[in-house]
Residue, then its C-alpha position, 0 to 999 in steps of 0.5 A: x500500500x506504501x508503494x501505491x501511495x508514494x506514486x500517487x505522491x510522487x505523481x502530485x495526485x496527494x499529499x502526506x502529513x507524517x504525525x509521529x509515525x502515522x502518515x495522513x494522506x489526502x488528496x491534493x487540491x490541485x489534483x481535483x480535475x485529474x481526480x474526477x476524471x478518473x473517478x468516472x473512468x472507474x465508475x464506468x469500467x466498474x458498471x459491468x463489473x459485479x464484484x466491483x459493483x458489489x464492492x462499491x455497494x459496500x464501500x457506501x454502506x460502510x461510509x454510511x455508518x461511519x466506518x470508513x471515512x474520505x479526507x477532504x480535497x481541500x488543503x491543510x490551510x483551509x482545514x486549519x481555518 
């Protein structure tokens, strides 16, 4: 996962806040428009696909009742304010 991570870091789609030995990662804000591009990509490949279809159906389950949460596009600054 750490590798997966790094090259997203590395390509300038998120960025990372290392607190102690945790390491926070979020989208970075001038990455949106690549982000919802690929988003629909994925939400069209995903359509024919059941165990995607099943395993998006559980990601919004969980979201739903606060199991699993996603980090804000927006920047640290404005998170602060």
């Amino acid at each position: 996962m750490s590798r997966h991570l790094a090259s997203l870091r590395h390509a300038g789609l998120v960025e990372d806040v290392r607190d102690g030995t945790r390491v926070v990662y979020s989208l970075a804000p001038a990455a949106t428009p690549q982000i919802r591009i690929i988003q629909v990509l994925v939400e069209r490949g995903c359509a024919c696909d059941e165990v995607l279809q099943a395993d998006l159906k559980r990601l919004k389950r969980l979201l739903r009742k606060g199991e699993c949460s996603l980090v804000s596009t927006t920047n640290r600054k404005e998170r602060a304010a």
